[in-house]
GUMARBA-686253 format. One record per residue (C-alpha): residue number from 0; x, y, z. Coordinates in nm, 4 decimals. Layout:
% GUMARBA-686253
<site pos="NUM" east="X" north="Y" up="Z"/>
...
***
This chain:
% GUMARBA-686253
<site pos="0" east="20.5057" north="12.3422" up="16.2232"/>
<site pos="1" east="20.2968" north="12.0222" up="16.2810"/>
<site pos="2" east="20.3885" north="11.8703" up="15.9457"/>
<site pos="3" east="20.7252" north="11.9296" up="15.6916"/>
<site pos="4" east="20.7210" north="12.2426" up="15.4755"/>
<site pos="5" east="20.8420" north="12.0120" up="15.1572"/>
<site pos="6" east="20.5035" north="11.8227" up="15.2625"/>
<site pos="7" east="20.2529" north="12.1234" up="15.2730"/>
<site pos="8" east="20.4062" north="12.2590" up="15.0059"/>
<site pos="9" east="20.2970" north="12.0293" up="14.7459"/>
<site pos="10" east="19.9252" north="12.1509" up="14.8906"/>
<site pos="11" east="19.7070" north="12.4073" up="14.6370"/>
<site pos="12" east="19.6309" north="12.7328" up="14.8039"/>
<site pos="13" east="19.2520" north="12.7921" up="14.9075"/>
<site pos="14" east="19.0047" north="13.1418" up="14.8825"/>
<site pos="15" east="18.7965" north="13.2379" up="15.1169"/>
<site pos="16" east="18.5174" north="13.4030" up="14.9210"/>
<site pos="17" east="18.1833" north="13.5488" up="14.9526"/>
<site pos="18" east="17.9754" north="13.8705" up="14.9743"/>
<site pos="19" east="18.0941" north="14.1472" up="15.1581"/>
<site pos="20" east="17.9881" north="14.1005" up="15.5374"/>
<site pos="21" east="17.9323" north="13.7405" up="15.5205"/>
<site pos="22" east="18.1635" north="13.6417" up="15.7802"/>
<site pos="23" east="18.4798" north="13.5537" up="15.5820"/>
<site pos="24" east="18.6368" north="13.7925" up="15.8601"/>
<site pos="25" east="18.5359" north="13.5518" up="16.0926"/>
<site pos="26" east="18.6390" north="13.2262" up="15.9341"/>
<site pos="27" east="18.9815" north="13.3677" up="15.8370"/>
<site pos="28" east="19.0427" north="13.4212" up="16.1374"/>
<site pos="29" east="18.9480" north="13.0504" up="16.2478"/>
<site pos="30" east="19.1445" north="12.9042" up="15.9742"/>
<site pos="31" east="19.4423" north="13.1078" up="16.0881"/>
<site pos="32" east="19.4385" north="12.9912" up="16.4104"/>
<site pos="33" east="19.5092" north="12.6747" up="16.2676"/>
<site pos="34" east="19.8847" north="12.6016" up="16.3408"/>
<site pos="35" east="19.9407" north="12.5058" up="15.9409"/>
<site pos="36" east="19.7441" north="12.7897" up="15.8353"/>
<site pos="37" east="19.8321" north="13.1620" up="15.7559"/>
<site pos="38" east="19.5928" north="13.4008" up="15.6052"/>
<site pos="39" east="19.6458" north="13.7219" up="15.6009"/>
<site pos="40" east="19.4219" north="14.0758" up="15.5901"/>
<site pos="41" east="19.2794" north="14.0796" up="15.2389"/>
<site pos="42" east="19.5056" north="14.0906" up="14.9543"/>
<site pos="43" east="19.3377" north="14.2472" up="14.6496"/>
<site pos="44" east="19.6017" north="14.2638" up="14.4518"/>
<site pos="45" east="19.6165" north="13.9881" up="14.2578"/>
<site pos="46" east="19.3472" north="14.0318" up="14.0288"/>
<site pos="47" east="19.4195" north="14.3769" up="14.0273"/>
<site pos="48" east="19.7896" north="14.2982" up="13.9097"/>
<site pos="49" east="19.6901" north="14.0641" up="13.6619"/>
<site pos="50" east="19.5338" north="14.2831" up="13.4161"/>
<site pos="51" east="19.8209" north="14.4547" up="13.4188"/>
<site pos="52" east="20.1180" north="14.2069" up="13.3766"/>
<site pos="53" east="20.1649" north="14.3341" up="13.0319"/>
<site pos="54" east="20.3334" north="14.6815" up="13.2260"/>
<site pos="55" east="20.6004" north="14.4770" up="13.3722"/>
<site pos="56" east="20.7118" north="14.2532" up="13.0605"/>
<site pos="57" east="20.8936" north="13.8911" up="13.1790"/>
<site pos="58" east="20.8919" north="13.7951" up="13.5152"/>
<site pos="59" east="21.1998" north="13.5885" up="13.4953"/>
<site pos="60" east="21.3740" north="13.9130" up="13.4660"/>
<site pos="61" east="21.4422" north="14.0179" up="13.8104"/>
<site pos="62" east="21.4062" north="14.4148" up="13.7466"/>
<site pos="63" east="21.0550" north="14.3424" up="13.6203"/>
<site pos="64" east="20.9591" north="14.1742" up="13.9640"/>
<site pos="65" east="21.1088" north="14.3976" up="14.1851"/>
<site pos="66" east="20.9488" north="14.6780" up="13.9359"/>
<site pos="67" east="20.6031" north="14.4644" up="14.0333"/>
<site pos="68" east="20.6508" north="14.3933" up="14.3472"/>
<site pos="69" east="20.7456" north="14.7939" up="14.4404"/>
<site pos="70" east="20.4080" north="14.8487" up="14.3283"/>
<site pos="71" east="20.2126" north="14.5682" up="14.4826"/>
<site pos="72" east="20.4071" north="14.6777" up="14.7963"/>
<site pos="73" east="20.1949" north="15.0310" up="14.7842"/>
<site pos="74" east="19.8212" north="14.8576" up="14.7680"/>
<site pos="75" east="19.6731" north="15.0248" up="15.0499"/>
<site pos="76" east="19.5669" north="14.6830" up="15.1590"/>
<site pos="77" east="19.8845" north="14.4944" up="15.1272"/>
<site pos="78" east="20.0440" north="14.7831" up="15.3486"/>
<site pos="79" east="19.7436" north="14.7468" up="15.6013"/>
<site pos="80" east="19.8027" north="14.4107" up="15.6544"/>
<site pos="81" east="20.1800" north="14.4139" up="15.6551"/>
<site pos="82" east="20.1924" north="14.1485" up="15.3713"/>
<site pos="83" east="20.4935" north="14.2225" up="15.2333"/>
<site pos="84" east="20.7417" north="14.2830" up="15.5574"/>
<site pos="85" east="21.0866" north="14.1547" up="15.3876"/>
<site pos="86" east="21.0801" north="14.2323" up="15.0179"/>
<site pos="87" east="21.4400" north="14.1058" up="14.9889"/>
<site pos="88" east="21.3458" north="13.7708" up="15.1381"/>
<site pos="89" east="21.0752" north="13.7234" up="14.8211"/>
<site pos="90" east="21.2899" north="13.8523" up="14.5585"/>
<site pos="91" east="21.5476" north="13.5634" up="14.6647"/>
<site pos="92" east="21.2888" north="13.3362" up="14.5771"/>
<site pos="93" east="21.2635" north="13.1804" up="14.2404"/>
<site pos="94" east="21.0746" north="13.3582" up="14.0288"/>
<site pos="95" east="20.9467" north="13.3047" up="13.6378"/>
<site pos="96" east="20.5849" north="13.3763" up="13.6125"/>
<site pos="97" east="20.2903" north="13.5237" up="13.8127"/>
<site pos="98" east="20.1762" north="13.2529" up="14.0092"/>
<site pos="99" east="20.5770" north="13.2228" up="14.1437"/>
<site pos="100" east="20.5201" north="13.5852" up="14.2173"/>
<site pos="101" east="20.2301" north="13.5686" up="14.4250"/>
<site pos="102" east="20.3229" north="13.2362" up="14.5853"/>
<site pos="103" east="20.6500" north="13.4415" up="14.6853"/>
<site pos="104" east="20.4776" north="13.7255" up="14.8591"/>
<site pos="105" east="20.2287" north="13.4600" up="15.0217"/>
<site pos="106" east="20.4657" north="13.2104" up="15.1001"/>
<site pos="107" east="20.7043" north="13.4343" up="15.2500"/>
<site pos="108" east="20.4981" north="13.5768" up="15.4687"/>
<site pos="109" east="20.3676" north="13.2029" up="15.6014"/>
<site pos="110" east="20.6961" north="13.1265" up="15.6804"/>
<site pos="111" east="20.7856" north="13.4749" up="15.8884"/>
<site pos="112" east="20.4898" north="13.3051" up="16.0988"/>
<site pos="113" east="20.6804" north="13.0045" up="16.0747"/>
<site pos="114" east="20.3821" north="12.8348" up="15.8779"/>
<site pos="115" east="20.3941" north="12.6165" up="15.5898"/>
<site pos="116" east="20.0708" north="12.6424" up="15.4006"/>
<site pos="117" east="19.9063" north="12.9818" up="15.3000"/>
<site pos="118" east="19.5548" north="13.0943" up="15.2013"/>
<site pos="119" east="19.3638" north="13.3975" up="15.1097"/>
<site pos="120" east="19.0238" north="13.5736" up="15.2098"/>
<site pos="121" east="18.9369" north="13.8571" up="15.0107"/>
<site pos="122" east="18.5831" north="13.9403" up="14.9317"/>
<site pos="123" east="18.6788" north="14.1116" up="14.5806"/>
<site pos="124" east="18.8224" north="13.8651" up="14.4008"/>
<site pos="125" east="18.4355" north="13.6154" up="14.4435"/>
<site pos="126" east="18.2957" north="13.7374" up="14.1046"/>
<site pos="127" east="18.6651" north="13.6676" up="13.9441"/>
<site pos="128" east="18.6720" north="13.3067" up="14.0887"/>
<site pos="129" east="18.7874" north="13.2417" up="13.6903"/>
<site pos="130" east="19.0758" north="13.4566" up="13.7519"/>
<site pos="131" east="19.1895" north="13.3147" up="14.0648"/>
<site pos="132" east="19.1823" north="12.9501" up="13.8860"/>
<site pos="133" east="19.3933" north="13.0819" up="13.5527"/>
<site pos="134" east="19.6614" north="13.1737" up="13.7752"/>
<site pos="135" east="19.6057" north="12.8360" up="14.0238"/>
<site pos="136" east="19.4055" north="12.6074" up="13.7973"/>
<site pos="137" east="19.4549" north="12.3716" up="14.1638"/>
<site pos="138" east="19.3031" north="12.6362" up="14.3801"/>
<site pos="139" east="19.0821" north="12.5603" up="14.6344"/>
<site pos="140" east="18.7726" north="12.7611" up="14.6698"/>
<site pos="141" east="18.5594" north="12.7990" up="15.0300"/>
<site pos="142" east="18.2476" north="12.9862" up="14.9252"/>
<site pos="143" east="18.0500" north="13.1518" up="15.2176"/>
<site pos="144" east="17.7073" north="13.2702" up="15.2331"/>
<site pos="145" east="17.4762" north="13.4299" up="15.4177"/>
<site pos="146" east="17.1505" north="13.5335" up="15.4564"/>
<site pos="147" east="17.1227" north="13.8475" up="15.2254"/>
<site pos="148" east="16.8944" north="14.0010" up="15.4493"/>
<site pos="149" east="17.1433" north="14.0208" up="15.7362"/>
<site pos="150" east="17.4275" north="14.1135" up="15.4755"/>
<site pos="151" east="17.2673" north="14.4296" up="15.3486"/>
<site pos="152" east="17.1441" north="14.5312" up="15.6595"/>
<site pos="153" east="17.5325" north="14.5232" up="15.8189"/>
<site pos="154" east="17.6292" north="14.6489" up="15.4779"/>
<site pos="155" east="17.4633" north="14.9857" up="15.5942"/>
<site pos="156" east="17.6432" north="15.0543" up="15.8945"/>
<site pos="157" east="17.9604" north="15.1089" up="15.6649"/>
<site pos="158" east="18.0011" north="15.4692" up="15.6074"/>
<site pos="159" east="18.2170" north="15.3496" up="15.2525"/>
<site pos="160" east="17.9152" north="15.1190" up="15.1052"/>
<site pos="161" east="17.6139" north="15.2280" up="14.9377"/>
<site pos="162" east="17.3112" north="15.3445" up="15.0867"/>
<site pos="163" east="17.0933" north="15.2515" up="14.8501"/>
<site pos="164" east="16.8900" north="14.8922" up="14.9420"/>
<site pos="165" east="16.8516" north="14.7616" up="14.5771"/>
<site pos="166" east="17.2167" north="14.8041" up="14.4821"/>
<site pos="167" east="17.3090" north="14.6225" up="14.8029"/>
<site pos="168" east="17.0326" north="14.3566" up="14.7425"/>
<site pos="169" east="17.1719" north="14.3194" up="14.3812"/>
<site pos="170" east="17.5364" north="14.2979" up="14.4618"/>
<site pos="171" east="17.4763" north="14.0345" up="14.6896"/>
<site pos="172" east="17.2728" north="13.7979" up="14.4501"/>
<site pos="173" east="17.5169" north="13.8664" up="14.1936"/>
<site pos="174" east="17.7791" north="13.7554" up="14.3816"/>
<site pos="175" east="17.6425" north="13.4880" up="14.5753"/>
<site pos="176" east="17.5018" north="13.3485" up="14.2365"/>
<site pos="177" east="17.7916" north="13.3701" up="14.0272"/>
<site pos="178" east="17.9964" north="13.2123" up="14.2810"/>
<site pos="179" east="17.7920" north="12.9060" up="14.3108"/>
<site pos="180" east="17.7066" north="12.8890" up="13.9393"/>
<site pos="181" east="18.1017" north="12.8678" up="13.8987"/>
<site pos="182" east="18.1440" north="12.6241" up="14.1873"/>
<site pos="183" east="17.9196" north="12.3529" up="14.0117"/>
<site pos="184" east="18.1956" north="12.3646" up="13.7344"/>
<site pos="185" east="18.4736" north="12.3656" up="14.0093"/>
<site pos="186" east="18.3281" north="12.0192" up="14.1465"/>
<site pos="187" east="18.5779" north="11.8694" up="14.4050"/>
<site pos="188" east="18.7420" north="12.1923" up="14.3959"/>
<site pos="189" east="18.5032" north="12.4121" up="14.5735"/>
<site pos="190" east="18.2703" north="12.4086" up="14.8724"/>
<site pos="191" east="18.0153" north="12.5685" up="14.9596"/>
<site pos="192" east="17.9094" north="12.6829" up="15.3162"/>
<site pos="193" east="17.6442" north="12.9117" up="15.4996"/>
<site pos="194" east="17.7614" north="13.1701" up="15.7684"/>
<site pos="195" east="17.4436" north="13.0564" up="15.9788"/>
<site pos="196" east="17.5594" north="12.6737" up="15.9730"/>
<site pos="197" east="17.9279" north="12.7975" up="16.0716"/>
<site pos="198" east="17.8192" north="13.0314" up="16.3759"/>
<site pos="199" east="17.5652" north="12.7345" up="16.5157"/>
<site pos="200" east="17.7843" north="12.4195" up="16.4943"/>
<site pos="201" east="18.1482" north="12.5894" up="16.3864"/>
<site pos="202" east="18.3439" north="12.2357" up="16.5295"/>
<site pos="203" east="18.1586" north="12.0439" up="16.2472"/>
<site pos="204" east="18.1750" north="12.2921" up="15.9657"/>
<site pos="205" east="18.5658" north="12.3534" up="16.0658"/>
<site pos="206" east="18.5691" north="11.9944" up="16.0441"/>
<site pos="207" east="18.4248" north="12.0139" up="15.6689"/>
<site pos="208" east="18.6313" north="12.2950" up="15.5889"/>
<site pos="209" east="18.9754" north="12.0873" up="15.6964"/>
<site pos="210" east="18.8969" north="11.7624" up="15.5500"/>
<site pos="211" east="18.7924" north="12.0098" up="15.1963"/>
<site pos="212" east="19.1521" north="12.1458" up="15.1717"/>
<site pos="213" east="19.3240" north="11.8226" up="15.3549"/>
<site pos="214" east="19.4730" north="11.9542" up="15.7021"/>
<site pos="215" east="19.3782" north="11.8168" up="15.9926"/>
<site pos="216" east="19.1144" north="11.8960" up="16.2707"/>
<site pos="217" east="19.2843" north="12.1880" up="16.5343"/>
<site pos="218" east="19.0377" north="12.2401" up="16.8084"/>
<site pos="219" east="19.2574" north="12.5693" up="16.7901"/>
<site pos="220" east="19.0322" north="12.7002" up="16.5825"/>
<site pos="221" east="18.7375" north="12.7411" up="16.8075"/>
<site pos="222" east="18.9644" north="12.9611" up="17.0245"/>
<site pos="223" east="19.0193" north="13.2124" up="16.7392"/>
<site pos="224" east="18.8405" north="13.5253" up="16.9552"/>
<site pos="225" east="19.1892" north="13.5000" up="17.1869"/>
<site pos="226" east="19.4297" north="13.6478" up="16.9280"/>
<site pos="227" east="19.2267" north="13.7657" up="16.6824"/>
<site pos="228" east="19.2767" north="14.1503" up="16.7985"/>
<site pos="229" east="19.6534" north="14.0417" up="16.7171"/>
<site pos="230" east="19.5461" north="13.9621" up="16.3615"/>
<site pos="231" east="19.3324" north="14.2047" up="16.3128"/>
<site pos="232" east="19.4951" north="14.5655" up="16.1491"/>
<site pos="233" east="19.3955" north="14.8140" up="16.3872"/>
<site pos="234" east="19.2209" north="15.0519" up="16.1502"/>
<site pos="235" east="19.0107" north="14.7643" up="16.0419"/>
<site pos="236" east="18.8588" north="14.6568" up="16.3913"/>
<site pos="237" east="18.6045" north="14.8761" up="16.3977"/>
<site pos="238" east="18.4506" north="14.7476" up="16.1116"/>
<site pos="239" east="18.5002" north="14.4145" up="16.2470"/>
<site pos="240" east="18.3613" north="14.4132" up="16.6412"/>
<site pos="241" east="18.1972" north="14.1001" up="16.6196"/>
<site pos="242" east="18.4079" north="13.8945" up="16.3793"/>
<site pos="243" east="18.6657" north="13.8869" up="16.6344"/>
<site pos="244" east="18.4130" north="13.7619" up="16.8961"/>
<site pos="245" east="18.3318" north="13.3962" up="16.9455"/>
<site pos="246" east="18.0220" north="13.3120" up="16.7118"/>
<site pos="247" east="17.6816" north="13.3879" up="16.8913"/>
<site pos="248" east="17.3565" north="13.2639" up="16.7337"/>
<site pos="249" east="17.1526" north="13.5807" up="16.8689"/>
<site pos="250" east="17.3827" north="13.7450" up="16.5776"/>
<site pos="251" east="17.1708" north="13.5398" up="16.3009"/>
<site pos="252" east="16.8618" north="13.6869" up="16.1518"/>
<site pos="253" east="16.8388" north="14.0097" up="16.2961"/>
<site pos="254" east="16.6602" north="14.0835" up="15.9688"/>
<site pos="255" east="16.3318" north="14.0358" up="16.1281"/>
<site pos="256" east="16.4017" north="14.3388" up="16.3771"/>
<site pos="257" east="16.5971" north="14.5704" up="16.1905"/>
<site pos="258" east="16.4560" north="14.5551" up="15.8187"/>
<site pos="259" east="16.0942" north="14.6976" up="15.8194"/>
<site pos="260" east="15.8058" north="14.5388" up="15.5976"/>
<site pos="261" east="15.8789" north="14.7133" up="15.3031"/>
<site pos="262" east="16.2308" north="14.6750" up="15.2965"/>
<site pos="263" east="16.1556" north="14.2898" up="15.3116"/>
<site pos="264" east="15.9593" north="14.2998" up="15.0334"/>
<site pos="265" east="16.1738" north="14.4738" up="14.8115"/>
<site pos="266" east="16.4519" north="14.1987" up="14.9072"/>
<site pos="267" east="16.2232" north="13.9766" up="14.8405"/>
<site pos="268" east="16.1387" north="14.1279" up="14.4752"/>
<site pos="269" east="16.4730" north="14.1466" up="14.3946"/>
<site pos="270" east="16.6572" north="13.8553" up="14.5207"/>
<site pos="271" east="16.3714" north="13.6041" up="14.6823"/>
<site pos="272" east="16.5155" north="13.3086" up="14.4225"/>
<site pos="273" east="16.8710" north="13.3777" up="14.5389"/>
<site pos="274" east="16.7101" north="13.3312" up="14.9097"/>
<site pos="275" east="16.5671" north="12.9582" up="14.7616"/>
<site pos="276" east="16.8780" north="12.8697" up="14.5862"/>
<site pos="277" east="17.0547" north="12.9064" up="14.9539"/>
<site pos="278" east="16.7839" north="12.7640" up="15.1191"/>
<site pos="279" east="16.7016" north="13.0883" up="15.3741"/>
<site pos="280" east="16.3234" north="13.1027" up="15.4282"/>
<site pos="281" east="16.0883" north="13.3818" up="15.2479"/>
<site pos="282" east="15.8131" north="13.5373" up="15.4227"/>
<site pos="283" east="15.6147" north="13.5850" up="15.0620"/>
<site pos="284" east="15.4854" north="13.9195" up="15.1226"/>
<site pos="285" east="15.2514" north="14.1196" up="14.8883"/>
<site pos="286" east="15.3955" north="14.4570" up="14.7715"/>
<site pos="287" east="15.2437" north="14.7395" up="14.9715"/>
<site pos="288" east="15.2016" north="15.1043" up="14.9063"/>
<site pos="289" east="15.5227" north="15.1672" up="15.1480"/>
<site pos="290" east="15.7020" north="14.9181" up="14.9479"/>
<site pos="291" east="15.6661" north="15.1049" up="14.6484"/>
<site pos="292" east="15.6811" north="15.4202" up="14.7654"/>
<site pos="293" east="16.0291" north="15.3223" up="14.9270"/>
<site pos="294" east="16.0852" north="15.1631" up="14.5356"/>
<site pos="295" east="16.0795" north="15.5224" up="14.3886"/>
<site pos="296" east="16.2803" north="15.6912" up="14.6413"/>
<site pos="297" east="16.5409" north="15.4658" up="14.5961"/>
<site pos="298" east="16.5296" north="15.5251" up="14.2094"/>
<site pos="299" east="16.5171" north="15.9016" up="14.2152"/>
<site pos="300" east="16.6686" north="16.0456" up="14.5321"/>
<site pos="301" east="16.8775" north="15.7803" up="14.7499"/>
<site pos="302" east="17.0237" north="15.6662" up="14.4562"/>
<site pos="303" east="17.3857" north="15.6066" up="14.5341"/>
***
């Protein structure tokens, strides 16, 4: 460890959040690279768990946590990243509410990779930013975004998402929105990044990023691609090719290849103010008779 455990301790965990395929793959796995720094696969859990603390009664009762913890043990994505690999070493920690109980599991597993400080990226929990902070009102927040327009389009090479373009488009500027519309609450608390400024000048934004959540600089970080197979759960990689590769700028806005005119349009209908609040340019197109035909087909035959 570069610094004392007592010292990092005292630090607030962080959340890597942001739409689904926005790269939060790719800066976890920078950020863990960092010698302080362990992230693991996403969690999900603990909003999940949350709503439900009311099945397991008072946490300073040890049956209740180990009750809790059996079943947090199960989450198809705890298992997948191997979260929870000594359940007897978390249990021996103390434990009275919820936060103890996640900061157990997460802190646990930080240590089996002899690191002090722990943090999160999980996709899910970015429209329940709110959540996160009731249970660690000192959290820090790392919102990433990127252009919708490349989002959806690697949204639909995953056989598990929707086909259908509005819902994608729609998802995306809910959660981008809602995000930043909770982040100007957050203030010091949150930041704020896009995917394109990471993959062109990652030193500087990693740079951002450490000074945000006070760790230092690791040029480490850059060299994330050579054990990020390592970090990466197997059944996950192939959904994850190029996250594990160094960044590569010919990656950004392959929008303008891959979506045709219409499909840009309707983007454009649907979320062209969420492309202005982020800044991402619009190409201001006038509907066509493909774009609406491609409108209806959506609505009454491609419609999940």
């Amino acid at each position: 460890m570069t610094e004392s455990s007592t010292a990092a301790s005292r630090k607030p965990p962080f959340f890597l959040l942001g739409s689904q395929r926005s790269g939060t793959t790719m800066l976890r796995l920078m950020l863990n690279n960092h010698p302080n720094l362990a992230i693991p696969h996403e969690s999900a859990f603990i909003t999940i768990y949350h709503k439900r603390l009311q099945d397991y009664g008072d946490l300073s009762v040890p049956d209740n946590v180990r009750r809790l913890l059996s079943d947090v043990s199960k989450h198809r994505l705890v298992e997948r990243g191997n979260l929870i690999p000594d359940p007897e070493a978390i249990l021996a920690r103390p434990i009275a509410t919820y936060r103890d109980f996640v900061d157990a599991i997460f802190e646990t597993y930080a240590r089996s990779l002899d690191k002090p400080r722990w943090g999160d990226k999980t996709p899910y929990y970015t429209p329940d930013i709110d959540v996160i902070r009731v249970i660690f009102p000192d959290a820090k927040i790392i919102h990433l975004v990127r252009d919708g327009r490349d989002v959806v389009l690697s949204q639909r090479s995953i056989e598990w998402m929707s086909g259908n373009l509005p819902k994608l488009i729609l998802d995306w500027r809910w959660k981008t929105t809602i995000a930043h519309k909770v982040g100007t609450v957050l203030n010091n608390d949150f930041l704020e990044i896009r995917y394109e400024d990471l993959v062109r000048s990652p030193e500087p934004m990693l740079r951002r990023i450490c000074s945000f959540i006070d760790e230092p600089y690791e040029p480490a970080m850059l060299n994330y691609s050579s054990t990020a197979d390592a970090v990466v759960p197997e059944e996950s990689l192939k959904w994850h090719r190029k996250s594990i590769r160094p960044p590569d700028v010919a990656e950004l806005e392959k929008w303008k290849m891959h979506l045709s005119r219409a499909e840009r349009i309707i983007f454009e209908q649907l979320a062209g103010d969420t492309l202005d609040l982020f800044g991402y340019e619009r190409e201001h197109l006038a509907p066509t008779m493909a774009s609406r035909a491609l409108k209806v087909y959506y609505t009454l035959v491609k419609r999940n």
